[in-house]
SESE-135908 format. One record per residue: residue number from 1; residue in three letters; x negated, y, z negated of N, C-alpha, C, O, CB in turn. Coordinates in steps of 0.02 Angstrom, whole numbers, plus 50000, padded with zeros to 5 digits. Each point is the difference from the previous one (the first is absolute). Glycine has a CB too. Layout:
residues N
[pt NUM; 'ALA'; [X; Y; Z]; [X; Y; Z]; [X; Y; Z]; [X; Y; Z]; [X; Y; Z]]
...
//
This chain:
residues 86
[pt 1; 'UNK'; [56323; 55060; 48147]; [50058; 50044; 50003]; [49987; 50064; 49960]; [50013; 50055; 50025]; [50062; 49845; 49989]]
[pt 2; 'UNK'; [49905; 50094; 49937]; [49982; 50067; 49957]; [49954; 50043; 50028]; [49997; 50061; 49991]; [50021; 49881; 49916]]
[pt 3; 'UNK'; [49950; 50026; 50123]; [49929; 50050; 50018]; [50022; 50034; 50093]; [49969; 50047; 50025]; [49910; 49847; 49884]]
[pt 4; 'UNK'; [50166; 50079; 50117]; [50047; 50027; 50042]; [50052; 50060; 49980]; [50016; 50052; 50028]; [49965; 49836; 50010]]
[pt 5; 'UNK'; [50036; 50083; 49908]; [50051; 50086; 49971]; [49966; 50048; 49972]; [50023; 50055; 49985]; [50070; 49893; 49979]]
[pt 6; 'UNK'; [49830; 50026; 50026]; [49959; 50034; 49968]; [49988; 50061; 50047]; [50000; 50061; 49989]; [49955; 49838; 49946]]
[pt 7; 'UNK'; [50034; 50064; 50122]; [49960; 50040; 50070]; [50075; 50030; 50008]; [49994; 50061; 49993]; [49890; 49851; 50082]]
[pt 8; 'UNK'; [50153; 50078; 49931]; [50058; 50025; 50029]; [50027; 50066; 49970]; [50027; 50049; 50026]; [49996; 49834; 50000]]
[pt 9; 'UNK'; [49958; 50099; 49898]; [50005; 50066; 49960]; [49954; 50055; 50031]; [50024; 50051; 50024]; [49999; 49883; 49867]]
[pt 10; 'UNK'; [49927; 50056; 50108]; [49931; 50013; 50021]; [50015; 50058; 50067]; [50002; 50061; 50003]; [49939; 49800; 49954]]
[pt 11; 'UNK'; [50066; 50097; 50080]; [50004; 50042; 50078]; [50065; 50047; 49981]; [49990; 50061; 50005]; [49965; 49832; 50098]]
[pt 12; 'UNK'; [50096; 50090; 49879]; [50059; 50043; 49964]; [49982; 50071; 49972]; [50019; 50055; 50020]; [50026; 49835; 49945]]
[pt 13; 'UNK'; [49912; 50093; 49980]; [49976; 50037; 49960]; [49944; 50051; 50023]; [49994; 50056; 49976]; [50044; 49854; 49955]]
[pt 14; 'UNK'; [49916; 50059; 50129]; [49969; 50059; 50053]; [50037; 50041; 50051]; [49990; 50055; 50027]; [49926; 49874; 49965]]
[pt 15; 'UNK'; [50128; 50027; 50011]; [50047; 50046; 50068]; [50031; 50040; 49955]; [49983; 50059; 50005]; [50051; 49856; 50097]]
[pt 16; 'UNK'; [50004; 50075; 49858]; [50028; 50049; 49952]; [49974; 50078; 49983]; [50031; 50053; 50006]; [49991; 49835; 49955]]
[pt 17; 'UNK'; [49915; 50100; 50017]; [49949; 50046; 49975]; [49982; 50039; 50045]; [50016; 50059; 50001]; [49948; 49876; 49928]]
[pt 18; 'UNK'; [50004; 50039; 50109]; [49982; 50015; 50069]; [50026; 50049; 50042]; [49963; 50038; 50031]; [50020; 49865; 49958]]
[pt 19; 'UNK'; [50091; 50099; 50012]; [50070; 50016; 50036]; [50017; 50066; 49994]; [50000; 50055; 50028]; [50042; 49841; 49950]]
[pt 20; 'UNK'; [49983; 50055; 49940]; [50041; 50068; 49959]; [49962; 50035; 49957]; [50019; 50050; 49969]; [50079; 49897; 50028]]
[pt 21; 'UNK'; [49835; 50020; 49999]; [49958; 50058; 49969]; [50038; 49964; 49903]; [50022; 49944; 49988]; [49973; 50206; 50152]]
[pt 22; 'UNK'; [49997; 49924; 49803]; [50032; 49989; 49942]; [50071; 49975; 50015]; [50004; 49941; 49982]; [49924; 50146; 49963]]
[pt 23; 'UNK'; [50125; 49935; 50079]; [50061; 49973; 49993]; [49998; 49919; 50032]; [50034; 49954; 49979]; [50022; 50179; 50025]]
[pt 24; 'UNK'; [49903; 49863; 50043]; [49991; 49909; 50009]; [49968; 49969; 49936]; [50011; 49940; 49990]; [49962; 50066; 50145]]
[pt 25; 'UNK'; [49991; 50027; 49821]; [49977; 49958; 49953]; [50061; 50009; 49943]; [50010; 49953; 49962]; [49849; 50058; 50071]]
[pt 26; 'UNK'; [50179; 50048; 49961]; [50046; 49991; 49963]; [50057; 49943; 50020]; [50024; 49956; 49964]; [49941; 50162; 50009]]
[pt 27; 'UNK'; [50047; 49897; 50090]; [50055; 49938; 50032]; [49967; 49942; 49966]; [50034; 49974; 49956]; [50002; 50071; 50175]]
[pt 28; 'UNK'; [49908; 49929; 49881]; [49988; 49923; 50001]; [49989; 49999; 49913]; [49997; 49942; 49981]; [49933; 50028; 50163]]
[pt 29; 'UNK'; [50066; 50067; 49813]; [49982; 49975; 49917]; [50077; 50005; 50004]; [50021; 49947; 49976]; [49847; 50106; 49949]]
[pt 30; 'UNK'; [50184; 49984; 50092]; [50085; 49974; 49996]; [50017; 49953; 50003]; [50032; 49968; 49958]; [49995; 50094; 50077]]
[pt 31; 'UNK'; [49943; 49912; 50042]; [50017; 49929; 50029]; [49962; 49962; 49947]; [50045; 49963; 49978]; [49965; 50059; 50159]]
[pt 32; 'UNK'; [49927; 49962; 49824]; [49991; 49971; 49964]; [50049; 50010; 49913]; [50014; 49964; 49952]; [49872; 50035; 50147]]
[pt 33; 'UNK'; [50120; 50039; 49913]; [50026; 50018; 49914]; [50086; 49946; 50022]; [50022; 49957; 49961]; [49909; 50229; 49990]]
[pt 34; 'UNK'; [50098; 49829; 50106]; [50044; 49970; 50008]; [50028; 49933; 50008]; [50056; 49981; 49983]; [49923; 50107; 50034]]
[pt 35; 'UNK'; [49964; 49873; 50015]; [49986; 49938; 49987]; [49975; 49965; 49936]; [50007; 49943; 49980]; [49983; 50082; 50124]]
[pt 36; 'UNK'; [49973; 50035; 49869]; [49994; 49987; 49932]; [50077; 49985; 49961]; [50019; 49942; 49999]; [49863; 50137; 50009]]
[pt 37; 'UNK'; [50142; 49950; 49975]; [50066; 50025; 49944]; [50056; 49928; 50068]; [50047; 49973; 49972]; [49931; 50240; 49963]]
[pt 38; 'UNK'; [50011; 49772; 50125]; [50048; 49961; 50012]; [49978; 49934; 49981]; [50045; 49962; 49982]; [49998; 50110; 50100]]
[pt 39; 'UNK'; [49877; 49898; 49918]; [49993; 49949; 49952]; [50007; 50003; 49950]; [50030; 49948; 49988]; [49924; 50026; 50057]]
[pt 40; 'UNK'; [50039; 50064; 49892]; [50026; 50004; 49952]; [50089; 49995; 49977]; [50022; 49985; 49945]; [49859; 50068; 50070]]
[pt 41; 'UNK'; [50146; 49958; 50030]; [50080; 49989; 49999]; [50006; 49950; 50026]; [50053; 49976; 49980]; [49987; 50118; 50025]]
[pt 42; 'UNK'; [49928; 49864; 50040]; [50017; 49912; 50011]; [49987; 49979; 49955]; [50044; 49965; 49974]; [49937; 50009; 50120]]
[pt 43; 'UNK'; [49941; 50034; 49861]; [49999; 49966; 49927]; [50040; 50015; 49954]; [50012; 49949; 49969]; [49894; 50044; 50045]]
[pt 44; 'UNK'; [50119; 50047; 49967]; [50061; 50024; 49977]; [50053; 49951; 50019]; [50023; 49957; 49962]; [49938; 50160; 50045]]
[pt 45; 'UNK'; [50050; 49888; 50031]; [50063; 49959; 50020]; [49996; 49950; 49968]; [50028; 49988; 49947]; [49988; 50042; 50152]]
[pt 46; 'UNK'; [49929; 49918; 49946]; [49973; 49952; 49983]; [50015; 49965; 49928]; [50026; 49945; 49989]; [49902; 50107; 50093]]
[pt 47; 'UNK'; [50051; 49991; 49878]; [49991; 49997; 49930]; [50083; 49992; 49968]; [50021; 49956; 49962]; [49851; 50127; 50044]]
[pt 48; 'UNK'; [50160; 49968; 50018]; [50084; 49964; 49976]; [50021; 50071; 49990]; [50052; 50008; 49968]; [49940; 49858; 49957]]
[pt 49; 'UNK'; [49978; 50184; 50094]; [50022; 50073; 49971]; [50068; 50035; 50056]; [49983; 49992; 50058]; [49867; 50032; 49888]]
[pt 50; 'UNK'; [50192; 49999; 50050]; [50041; 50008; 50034]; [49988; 50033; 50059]; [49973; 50055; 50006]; [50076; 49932; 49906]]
[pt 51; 'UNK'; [49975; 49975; 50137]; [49984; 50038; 50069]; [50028; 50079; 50017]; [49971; 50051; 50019]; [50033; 49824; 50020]]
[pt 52; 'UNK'; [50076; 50108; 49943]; [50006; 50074; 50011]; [49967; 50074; 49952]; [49995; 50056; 50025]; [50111; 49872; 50022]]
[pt 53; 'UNK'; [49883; 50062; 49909]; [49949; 50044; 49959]; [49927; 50003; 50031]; [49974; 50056; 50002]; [50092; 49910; 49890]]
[pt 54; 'UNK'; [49894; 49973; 50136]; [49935; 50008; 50009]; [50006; 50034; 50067]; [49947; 50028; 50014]; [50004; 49872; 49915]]
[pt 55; 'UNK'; [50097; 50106; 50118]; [50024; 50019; 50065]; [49991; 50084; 49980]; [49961; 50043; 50022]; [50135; 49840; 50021]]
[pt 56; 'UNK'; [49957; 50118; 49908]; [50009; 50092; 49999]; [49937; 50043; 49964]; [49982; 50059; 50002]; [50159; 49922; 49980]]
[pt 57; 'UNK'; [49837; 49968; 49989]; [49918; 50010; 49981]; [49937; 50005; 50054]; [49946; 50029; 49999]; [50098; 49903; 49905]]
[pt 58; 'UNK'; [49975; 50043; 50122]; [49950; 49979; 50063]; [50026; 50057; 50030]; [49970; 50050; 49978]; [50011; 49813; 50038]]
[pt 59; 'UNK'; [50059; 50150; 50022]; [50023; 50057; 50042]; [49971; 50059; 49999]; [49970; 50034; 50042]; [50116; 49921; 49948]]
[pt 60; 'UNK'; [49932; 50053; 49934]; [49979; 50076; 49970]; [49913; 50015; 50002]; [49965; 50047; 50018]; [50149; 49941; 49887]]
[pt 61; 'UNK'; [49877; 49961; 50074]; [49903; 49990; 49993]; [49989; 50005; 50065]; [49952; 50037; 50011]; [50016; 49876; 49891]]
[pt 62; 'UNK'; [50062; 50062; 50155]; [49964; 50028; 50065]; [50020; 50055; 50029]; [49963; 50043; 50026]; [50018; 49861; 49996]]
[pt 63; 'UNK'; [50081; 50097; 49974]; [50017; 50057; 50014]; [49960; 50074; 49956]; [49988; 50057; 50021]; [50123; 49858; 50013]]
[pt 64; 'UNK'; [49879; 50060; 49916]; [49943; 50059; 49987]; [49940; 50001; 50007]; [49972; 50053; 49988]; [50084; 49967; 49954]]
[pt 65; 'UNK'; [49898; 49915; 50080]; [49951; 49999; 50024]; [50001; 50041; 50071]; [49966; 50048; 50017]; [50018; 49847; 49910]]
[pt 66; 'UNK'; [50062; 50071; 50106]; [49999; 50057; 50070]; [50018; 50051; 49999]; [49984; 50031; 50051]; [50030; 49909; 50002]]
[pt 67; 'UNK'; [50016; 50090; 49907]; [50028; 50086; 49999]; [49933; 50037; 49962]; [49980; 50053; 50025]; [50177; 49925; 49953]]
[pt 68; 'UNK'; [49816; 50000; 49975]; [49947; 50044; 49984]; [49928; 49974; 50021]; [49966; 50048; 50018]; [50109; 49990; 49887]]
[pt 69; 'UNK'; [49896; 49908; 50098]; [49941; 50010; 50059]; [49998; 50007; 50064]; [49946; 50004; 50030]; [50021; 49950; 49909]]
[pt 70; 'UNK'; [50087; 50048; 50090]; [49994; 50007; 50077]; [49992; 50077; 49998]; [49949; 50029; 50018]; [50129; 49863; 50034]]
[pt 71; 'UNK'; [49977; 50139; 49923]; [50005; 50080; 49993]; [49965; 50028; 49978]; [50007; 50061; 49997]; [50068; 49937; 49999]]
[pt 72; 'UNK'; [49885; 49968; 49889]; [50007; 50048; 49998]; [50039; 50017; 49922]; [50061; 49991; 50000]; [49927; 50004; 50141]]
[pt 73; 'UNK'; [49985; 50026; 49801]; [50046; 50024; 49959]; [50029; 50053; 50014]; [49958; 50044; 50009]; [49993; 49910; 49928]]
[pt 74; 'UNK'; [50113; 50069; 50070]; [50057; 50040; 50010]; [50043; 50030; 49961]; [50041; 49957; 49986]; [49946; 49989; 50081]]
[pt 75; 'UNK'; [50027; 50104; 49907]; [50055; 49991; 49950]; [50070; 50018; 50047]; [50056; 49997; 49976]; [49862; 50042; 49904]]
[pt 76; 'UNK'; [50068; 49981; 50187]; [50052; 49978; 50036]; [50021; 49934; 49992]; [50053; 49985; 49973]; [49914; 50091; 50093]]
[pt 77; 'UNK'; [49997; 49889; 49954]; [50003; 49918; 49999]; [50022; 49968; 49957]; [50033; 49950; 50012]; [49894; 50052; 50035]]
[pt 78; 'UNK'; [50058; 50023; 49881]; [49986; 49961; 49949]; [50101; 50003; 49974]; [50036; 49953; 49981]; [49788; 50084; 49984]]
[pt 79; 'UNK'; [50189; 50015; 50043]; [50085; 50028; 49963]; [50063; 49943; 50023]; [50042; 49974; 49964]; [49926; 50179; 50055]]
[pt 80; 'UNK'; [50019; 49838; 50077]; [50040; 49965; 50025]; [49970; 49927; 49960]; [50047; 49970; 49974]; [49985; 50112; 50148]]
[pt 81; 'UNK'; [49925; 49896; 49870]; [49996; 49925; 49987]; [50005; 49983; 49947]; [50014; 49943; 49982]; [49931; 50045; 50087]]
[pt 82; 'UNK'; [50044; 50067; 49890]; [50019; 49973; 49932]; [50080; 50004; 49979]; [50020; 49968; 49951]; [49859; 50069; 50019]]
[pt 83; 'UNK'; [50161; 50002; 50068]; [50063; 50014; 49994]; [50032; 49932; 50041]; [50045; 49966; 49977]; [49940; 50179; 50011]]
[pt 84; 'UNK'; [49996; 49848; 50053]; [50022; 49940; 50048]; [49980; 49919; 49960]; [50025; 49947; 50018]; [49945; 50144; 50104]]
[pt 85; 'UNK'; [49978; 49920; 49818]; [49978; 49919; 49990]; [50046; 50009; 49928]; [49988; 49951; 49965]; [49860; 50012; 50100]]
[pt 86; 'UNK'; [50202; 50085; 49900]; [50064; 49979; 49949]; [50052; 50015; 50036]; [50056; 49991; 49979]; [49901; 50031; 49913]]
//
């Protein structure tokens, strides 16, 4: 099974590149950073830490993973999200 998601990443990760060129390799380290930070909030959970906190935590962390590597540091970008995450 592992060595199936392995490949699966794999062909993902060429078509990606491949495609979109830099912004496909930016898409897919998102898609990884994002799956990253959402296992980390099941262990979290897991662990006894409050869901609704690790939720609005989690949110923000992807939500800024995708607003600034997909794009891009911005200081357009940067004003709305930081005003929007208090």
């Amino acid at each position: 099974m592992n060595q199936a998601i392995f490949s699966l990443t794999f062909i993902l990760f060429i078509l990606m590149v491949s495609i979109g060129g830099k912004r496909g390799l930016n898409a897919f380290l998102s898609l990884f950073y994002n799956v990253t930070v959402f296992i980390i909030l099941i262990i979290m959970i897991a662990l006894g830490f409050d869901p609704i906190i690790c939720t609005v935590i989690g949110s923000l962390l992807i939500s800024s993973i995708l607003l600034f590597n997909t794009n891009g540091y911005n200081k357009q970008d940067y004003r709305p999200h930081v005003f929007l995450s208090f």
